[in-house]
N, C-alpha and C positions, 0 to 999 in steps of 0.2 A: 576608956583607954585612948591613948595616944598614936596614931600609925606613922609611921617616920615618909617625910617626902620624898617625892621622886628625885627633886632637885630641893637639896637641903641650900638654904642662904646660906651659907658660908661657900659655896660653887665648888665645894668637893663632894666627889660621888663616891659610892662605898663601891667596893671590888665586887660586887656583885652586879654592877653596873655595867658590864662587859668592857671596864677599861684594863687595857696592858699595862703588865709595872713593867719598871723598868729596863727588867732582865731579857722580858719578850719584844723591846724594844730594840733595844740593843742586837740583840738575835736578826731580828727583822732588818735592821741598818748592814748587820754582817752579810745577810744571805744577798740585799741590794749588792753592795762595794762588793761581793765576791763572783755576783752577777757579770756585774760590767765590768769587771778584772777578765772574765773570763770571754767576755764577746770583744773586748782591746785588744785582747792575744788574738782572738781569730780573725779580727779584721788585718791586725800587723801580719803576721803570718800570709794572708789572704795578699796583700801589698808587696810584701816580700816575695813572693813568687811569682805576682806580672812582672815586677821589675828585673828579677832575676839579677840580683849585682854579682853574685857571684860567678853565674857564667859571661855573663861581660867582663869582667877582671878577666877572667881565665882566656875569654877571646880576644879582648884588646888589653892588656896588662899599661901599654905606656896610654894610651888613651883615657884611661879610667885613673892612673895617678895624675897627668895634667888635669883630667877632670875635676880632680879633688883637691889640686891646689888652686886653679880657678875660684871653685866654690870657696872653699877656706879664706881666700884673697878678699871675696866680694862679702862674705859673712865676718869676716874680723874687720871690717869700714877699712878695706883698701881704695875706695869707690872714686873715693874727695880726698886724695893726696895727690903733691906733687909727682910722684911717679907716674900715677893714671896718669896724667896732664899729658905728660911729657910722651908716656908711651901712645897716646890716645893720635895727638900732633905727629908724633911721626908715621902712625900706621896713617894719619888722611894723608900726609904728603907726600907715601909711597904708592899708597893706593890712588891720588890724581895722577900722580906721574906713571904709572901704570895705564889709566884709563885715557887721560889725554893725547899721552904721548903716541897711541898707533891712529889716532882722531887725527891729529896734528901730520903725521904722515903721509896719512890718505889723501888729506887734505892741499896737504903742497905737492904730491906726486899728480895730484889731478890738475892742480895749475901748471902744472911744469909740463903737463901731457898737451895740457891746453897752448901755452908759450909756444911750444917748441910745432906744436900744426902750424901757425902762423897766415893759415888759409880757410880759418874758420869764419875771419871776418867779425869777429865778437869784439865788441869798441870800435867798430872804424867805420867812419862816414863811407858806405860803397857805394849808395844810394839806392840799394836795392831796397824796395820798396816804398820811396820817399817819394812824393811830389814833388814836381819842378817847382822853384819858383816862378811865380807871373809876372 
């Protein structure tokens, strides 16, 4: 008589062979996808609660809607428009003129402190210190 092989040539194995049909397949794929459905929720959940948006809204309410139009702004490619340009250009020229302008003061109030001694002797031949000529 005949005994049938372990691996018949045609490379199909009989169900006796410890393989899954289809069904227990299938099953197997659900229990994965229902797996990590369910550790997504806990991680989201787990994120949701350091962040806490909700009690930020509720403590800074106008903070948290400029927030959200910021972000909306920079996520819909407001980035690389003429408006960024324009707003970008005025906040640098408020912001040097901001930062120059008390530089620029200090600066000429200490000349003007300087000017008006007029006994400091700073620029002027006194000859203190100088060698005669020979």
């Amino acid at each position: 008589m005949h005994t049938p092989e372990k691996n018949p040539p045609n490379g199909r194995a009989t169900e006796n062979d410890g393989v899954h049909t289809i069904g227990q397949r299938v099953d197997r794929v659900s229990d994965s996808a229902q797996e990590a459905w369910t550790q997504t929720r806990g991680a989201f959940s787990d994120l949701t609660d350091a962040i806490d948006i909700k009690g930020r809204v509720k403590r800074r309410p106008y903070g948290s809607v400029a927030a959200a139009l910021g972000l909306g702004y920079v996520i819909g490619g407001g980035i690389f428009t003429p408006l960024t340009s324009r707003i970008v250009r005025l906040g640098l020229r408020i912001g040097v003129r901001l930062a120059l302008v008390p530089l620029l003061k200090d600066q000429i109030a200490g000349l003007a402190t300087v000017l008006a001694d007029g006994d400091s002797g700073v620029g002027r031949g006194t000859g203190k210190g100088h060698k005669a000529a020979k």
